[in-house]
C-alpha positions as CSV (number, residue, x, y, z in Angstrom):
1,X,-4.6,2.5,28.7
2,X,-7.7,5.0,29.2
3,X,-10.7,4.0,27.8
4,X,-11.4,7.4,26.4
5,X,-8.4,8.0,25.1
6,X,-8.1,4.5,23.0
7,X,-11.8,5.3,21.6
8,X,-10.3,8.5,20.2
9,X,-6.9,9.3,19.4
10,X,-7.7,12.8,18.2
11,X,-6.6,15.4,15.7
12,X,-3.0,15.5,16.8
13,X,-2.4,11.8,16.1
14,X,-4.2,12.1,12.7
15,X,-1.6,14.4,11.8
16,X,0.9,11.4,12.6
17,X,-0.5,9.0,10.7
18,X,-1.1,11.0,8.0
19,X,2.6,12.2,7.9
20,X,3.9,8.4,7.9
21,X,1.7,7.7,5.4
22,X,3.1,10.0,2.9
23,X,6.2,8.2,3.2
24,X,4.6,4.7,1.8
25,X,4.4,5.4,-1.9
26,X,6.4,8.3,-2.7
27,X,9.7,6.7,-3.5
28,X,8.0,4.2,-5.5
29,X,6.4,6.8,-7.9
30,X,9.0,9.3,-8.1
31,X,11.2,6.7,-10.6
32,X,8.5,6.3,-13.9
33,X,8.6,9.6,-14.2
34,X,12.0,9.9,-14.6
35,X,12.3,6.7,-16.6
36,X,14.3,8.1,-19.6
37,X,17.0,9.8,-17.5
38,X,17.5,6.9,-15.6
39,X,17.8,4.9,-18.4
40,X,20.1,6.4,-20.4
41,X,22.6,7.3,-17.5
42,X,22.5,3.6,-16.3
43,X,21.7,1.9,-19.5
44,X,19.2,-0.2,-17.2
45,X,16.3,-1.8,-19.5
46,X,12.4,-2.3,-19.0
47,X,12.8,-5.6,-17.1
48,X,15.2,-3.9,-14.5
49,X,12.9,-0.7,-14.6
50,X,9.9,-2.9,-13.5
51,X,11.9,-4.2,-11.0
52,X,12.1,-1.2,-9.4
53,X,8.6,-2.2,-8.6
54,X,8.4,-5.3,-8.2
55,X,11.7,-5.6,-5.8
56,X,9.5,-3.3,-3.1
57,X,6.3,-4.9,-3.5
58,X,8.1,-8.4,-3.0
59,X,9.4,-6.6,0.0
60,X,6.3,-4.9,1.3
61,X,4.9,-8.2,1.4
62,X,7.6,-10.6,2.9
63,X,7.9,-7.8,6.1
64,X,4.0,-7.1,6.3
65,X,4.1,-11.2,6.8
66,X,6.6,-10.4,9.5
67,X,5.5,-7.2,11.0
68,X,3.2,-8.7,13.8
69,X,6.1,-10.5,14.8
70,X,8.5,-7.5,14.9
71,X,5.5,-5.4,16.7
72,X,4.9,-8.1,19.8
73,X,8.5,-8.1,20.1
74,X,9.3,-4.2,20.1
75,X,6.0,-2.5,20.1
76,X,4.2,-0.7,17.5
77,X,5.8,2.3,17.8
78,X,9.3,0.5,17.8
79,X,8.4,-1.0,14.4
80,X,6.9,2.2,13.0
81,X,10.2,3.8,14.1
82,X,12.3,1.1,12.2
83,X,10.1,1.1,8.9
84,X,10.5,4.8,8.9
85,X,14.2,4.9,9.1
86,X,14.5,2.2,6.7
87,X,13.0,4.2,4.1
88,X,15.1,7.5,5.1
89,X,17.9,5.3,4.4
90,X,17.1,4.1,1.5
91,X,15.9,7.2,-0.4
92,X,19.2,8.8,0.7
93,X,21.1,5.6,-0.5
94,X,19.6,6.9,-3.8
95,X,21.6,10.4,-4.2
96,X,24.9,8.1,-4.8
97,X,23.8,5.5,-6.2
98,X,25.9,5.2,-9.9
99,X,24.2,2.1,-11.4
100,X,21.0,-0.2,-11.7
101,X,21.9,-2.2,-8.7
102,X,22.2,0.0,-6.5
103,X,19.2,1.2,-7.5
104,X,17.3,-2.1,-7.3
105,X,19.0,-2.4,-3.4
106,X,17.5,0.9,-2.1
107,X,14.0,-0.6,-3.8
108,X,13.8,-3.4,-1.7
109,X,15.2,-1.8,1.8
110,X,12.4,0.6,1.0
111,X,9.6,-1.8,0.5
112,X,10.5,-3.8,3.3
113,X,10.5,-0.6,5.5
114,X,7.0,0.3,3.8
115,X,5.9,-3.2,4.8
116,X,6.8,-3.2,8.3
117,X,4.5,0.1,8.6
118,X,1.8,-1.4,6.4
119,X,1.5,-4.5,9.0
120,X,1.4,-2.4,12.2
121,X,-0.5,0.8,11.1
122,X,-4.3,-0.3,10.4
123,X,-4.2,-2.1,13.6
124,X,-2.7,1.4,15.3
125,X,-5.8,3.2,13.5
126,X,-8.5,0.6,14.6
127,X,-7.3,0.9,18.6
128,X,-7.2,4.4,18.5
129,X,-10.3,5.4,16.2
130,X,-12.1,2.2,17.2
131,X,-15.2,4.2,16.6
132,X,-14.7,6.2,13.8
133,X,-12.4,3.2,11.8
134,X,-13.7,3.9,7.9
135,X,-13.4,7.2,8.4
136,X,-10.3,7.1,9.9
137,X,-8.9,3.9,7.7
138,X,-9.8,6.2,4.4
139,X,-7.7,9.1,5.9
140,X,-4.8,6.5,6.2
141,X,-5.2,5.2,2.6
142,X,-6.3,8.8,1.0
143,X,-2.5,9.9,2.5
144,X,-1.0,6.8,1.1
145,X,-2.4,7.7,-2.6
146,X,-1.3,11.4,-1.7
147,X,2.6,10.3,-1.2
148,X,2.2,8.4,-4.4
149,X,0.8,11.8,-6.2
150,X,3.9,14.0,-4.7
151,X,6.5,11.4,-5.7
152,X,5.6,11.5,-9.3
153,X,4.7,15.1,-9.6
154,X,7.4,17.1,-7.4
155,X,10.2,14.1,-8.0
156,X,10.8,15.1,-11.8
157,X,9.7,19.1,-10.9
158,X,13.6,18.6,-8.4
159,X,15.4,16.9,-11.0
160,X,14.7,19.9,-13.1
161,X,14.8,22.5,-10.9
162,X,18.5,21.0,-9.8
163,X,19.8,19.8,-13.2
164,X,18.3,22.2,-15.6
165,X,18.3,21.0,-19.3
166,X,20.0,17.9,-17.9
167,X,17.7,16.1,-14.8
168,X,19.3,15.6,-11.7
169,X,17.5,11.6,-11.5
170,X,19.6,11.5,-8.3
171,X,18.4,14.4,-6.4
172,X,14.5,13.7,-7.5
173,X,14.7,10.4,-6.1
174,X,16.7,11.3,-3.0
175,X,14.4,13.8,-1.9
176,X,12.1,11.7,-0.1
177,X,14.5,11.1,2.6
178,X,13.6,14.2,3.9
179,X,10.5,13.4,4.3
180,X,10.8,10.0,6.2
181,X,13.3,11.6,8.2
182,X,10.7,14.2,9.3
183,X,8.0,11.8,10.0
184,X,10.3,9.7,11.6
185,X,11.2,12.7,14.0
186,X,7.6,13.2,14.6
187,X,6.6,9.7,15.0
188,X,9.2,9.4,18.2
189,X,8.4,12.7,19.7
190,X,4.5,12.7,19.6
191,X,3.3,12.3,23.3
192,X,-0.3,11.2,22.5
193,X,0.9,8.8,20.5
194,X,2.6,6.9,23.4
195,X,-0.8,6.9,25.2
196,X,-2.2,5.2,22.1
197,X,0.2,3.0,20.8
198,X,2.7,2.3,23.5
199,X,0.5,0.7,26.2
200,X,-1.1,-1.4,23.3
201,X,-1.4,-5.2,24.1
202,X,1.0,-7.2,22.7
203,X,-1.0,-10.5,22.1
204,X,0.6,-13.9,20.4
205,X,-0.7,-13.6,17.3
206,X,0.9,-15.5,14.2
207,X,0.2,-14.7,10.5
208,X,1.0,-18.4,10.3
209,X,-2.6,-19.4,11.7
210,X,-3.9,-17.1,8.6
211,X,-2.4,-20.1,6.5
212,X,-5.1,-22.5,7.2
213,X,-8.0,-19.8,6.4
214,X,-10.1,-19.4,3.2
215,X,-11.4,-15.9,4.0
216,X,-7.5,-14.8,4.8
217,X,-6.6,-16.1,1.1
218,X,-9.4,-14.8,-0.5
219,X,-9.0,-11.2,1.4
220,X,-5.2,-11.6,0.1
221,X,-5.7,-12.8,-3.6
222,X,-8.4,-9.9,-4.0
223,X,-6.3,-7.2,-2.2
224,X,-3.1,-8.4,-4.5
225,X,-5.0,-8.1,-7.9
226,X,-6.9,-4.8,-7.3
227,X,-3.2,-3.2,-6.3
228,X,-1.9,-4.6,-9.3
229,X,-3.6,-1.9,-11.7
230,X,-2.0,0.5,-9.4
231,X,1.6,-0.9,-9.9
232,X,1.3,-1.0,-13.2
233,X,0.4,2.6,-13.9
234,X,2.9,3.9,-11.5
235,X,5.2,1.6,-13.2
236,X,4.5,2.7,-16.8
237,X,1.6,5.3,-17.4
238,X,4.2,8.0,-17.9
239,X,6.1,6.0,-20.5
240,X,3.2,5.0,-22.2
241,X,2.5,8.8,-22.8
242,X,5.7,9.3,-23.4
243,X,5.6,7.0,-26.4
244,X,2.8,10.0,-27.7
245,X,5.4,12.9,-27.2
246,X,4.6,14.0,-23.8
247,X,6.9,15.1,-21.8
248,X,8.7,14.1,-18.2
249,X,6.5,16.1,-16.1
250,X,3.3,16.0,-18.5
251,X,3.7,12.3,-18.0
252,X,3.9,12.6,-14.2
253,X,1.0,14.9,-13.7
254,X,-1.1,12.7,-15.4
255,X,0.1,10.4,-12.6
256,X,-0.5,12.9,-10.1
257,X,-4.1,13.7,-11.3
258,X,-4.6,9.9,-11.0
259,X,-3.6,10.1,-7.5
260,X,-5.9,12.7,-6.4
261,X,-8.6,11.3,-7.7
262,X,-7.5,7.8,-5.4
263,X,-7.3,10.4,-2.1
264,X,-10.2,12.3,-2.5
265,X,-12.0,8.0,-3.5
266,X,-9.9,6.8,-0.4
267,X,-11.1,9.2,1.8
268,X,-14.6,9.3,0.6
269,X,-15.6,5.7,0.2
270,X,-15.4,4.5,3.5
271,X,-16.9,7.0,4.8
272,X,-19.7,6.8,2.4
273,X,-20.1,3.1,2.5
274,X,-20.4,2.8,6.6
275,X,-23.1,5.7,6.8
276,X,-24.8,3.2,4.5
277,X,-24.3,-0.1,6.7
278,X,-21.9,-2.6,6.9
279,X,-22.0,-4.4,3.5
280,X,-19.0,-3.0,1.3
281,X,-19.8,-4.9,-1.5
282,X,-22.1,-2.6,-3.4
283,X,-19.2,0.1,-3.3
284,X,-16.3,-2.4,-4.1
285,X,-18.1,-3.3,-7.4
286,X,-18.8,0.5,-8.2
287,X,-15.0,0.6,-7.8
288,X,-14.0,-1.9,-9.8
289,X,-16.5,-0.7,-12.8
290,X,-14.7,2.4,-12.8
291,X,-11.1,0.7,-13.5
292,X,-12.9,-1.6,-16.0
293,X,-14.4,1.7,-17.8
294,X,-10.4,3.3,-17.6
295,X,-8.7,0.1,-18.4
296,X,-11.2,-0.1,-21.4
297,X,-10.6,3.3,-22.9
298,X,-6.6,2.6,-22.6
299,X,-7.2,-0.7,-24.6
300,X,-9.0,0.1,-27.4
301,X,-7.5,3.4,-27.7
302,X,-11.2,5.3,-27.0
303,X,-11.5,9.3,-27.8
304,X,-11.4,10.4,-24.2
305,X,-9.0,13.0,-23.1
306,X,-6.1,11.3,-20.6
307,X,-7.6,13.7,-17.7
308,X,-10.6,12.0,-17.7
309,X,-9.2,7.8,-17.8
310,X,-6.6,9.3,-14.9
311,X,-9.9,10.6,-13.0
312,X,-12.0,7.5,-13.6
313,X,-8.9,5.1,-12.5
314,X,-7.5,7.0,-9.8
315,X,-11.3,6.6,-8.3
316,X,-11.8,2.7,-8.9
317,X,-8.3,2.3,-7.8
318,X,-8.2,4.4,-4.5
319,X,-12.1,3.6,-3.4
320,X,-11.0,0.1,-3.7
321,X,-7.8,0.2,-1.7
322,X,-9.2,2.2,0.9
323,X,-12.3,-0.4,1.1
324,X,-10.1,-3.3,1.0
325,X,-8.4,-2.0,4.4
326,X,-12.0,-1.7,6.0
327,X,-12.9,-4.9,5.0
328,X,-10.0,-6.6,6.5
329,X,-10.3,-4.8,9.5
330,X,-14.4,-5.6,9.8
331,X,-13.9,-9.3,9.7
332,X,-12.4,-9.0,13.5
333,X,-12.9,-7.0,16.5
334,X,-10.1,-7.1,18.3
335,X,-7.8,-4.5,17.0
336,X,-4.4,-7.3,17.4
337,X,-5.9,-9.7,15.7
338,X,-7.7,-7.4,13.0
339,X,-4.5,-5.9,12.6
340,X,-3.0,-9.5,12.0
341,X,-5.4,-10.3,9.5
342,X,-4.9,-7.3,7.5
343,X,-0.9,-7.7,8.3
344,X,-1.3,-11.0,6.2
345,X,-3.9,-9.7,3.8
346,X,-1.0,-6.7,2.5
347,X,1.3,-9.7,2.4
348,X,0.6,-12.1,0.6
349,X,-1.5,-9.5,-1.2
350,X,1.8,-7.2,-2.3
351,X,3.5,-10.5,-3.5
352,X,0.6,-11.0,-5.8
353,X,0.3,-7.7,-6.9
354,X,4.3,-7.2,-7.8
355,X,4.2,-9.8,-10.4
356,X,2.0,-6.9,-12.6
357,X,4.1,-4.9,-13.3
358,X,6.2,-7.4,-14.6
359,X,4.1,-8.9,-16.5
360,X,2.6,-5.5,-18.2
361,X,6.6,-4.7,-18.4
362,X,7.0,-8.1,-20.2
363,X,3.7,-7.2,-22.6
364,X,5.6,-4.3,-23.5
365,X,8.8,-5.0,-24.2
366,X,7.7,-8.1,-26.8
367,X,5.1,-6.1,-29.0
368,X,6.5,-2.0,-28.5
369,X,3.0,-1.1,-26.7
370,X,0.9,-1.3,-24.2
371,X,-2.7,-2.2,-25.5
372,X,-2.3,-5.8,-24.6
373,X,-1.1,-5.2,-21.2
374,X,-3.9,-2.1,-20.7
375,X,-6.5,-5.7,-21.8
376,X,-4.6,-7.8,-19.4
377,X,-5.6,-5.8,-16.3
378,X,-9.6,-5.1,-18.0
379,X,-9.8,-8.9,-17.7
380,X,-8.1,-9.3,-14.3
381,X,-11.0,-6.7,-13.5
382,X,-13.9,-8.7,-14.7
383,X,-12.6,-12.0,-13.0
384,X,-12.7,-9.5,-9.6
385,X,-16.3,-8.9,-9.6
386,X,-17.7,-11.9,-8.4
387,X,-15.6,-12.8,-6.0
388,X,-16.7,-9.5,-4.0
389,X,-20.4,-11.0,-3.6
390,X,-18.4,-13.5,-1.0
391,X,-18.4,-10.3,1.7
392,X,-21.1,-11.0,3.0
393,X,-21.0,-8.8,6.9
394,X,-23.2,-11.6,8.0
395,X,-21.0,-14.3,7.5
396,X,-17.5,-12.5,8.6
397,X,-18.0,-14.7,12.1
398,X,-18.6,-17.6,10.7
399,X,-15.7,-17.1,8.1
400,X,-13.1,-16.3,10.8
401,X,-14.0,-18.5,13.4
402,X,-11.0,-20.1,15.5
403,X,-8.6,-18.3,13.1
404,X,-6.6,-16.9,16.3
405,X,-8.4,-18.9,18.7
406,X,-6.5,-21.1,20.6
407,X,-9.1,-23.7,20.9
408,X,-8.4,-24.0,17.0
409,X,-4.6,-24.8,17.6
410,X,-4.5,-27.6,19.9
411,X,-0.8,-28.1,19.8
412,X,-0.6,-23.8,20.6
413,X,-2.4,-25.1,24.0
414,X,-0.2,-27.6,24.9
415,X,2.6,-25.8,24.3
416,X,0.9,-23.1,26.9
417,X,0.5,-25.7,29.5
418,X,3.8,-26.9,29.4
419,X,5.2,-23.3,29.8
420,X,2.6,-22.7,32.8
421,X,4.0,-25.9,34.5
422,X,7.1,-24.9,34.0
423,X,6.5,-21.5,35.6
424,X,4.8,-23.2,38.3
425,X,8.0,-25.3,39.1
């Protein structure tokens, strides 16, 4: 690979991984919005409904887990390919499908073609804008929160547009094939891209070494929870101001509007918290104040218009995804095994985070509101804020040392020398 070229992958490959990014949060807003049509064609129930969140983020994080794997084996771009087409496939799945299962099917194939992108994507963005990664790694998660805005606003505006007085749930939720399709298109026919991604080193690395590390948990368990305020508005925000008399798309925009305020955090925070040094930690606890402050006024019912709580959420939440993915990435400097870390971190971290939904979808369903589940995520919140004093830049050596080292794995080296001898022979 050419040195240049890996220390910049320029403008033309930011427009690729924006354009796959898109794809990793669209099909997963576009269904609350359209909750009540769903519903009452399929006669599916709250439980189901959240697990057409939960299935994908179960997914996400079983083939995050598994996308190093897939990535030595095939290449990046081979396993960028295959998530993308998984999700075509599964959005399209959705156009036909007649009943909650197969519903719940094209949720999972979805999320595990979202998770194979997830695990090989910040390591593609750290090789190829080794030098500019937080601005770079906030463009990636600012497009991420921007799919998630178009699913919920433009999914319901289709189903209308198509099925008049009468939504076409099918249509809004199949629309998003196009758009993987697209990106999948683009992704194989970009011809910078194959200078930085192709020739990309394929090194050995196993999420299983992440196993034995502290900082690789407590990267994942803080990662999990912080997404779970996320899920959990995309999963019922529209039906909770539904329950007021809002409609469809009211409801969706005020998911949407919450989802520009996570790009324009996503892009911004990074960006603002590198010029300032390496230490995040500062800015993750601004972020997580701000979801505290939204999560607070949903609770106790406060006198603040729903603009304003969608602003203030969609910045604590998007600042803090966006800075979760630097942070991961920081703790290594090898883009392979930064990418492995943060492969395991999305993981285990989207397993976490799908059981919050549930459990907010739970909340609901046993008292007819949400002001216990809104409390729920304020205290998940206030338990997050000091475990972010634990990022310490000065101790990221120190807390990752011998993770993918082989001097830390003597049975790895063994193994080595046996296959060298055998090689020899």
């Amino acid at each position: 690979m050419r040195a240049g070229r890996s220390r910049d992958g320029g403008v033309a490959f930011a427009v690729v991984i924006v354009l796959v990014a898109l794809n990793l949060r669209a099909f997963l807003t576009s269904s609350s919005p359209l909750l009540e049509p769903i519903r009452l064609a399929t006669g599916i129930g709250f439980h189901a409904m959240a697990l057409l969140t939960v299935l994908p983020m179960f997914a996400m994080g079983a083939t995050s887990l598994c996308g190093a794997a897939v990535g030595q084996r095939i290449g990046a771009r081979g396993g960028v390919a295959l998530g993308l087409g998984a999700i075509a496939f599964a959005c399209a799945s959705r156009y036909v499908a007649g009943g909650a299962a197969a519903l719940l099917w094209s949720a999972a194939l979805a999320g595990a073609g979202v998770g194979l992108v997830q695990a090989l994507m910040p390591g593609v963005v750290k090789q190829a804008y080794s030098t500019r990664i937080g601005v770079m790694t906030g463009l990636y998660s600012a497009a991420i929160m921007g799919g998630g805005g178009l699913g919920a606003m433009a999914s319901p505006w289709v189903a209308h547009a198509i099925g008049g007085a009468q939504p076409d749930w099918h249509a809004g939720l199949s629309i998003w094939a196009l758009l993987a399709t697209f990106a999948l298109l683009y992704w194989l026919n970009m011809r910078r891209m194959e200078l930085t991604v192709a020739d990309a080193p394929r090194q050995n690395l196993s999420w299983l070494r992440c196993f034995a590390s502290r900082r690789a948990w407590l990267l994942a368990a803080c990662f999990g929870l912080i997404n779970g305020g996320y899920t959990s508005l995309v999963a019922w925000l529209p039906h909770f101001y539904a329950q007021q008399g809002w409609t469809a798309q009211q409801g969706g925009s005020v998911l949407a509007l919450m989802t520009a305020a996570q790009v324009v955090a996503a892009l911004a925070m990074p960006a603002i918290a590198r010029s300032r040094g390496r230490d995040l930690r500062p800015w993750l606890v601004l972020t997580l104040v701000a979801q505290l402050a939204g999560f607070c006024a949903l609770t106790f019912d406060a006198p603040v218009p729903a603009v304003a709580i969608a602003v203030v959420l969609g910045f604590g939440l998007g600042g803090a995804f966006s800075l979760c993915m630097v942070l991961a990435l920081d703790h290594l400097p090898d883009p392979a095994q930064a990418g492995a870390l943060a492969g395991f971190m999305q993981g285990v971290g989207f397993m976490i985070t799908a059981l919050a939904p549930f459990v907010t979808g739970w909340v609901r369903e046993h008292t007819g509101g949400f002001t216990l589940a809104w409390a729920y995520l304020a205290v998940v919140v206030v338990v997050l804020l000091p475990l972010m004093l634990c990022f310490d830049p000065r101790r990221y050596a120190a807390a990752t040392a011998g993770l993918f080292s082989p001097k830390a794995h003597p049975a790895t080296n063994t193994l080595t020398a046996l296959d060298s001898s055998a090689r020899k022979a």
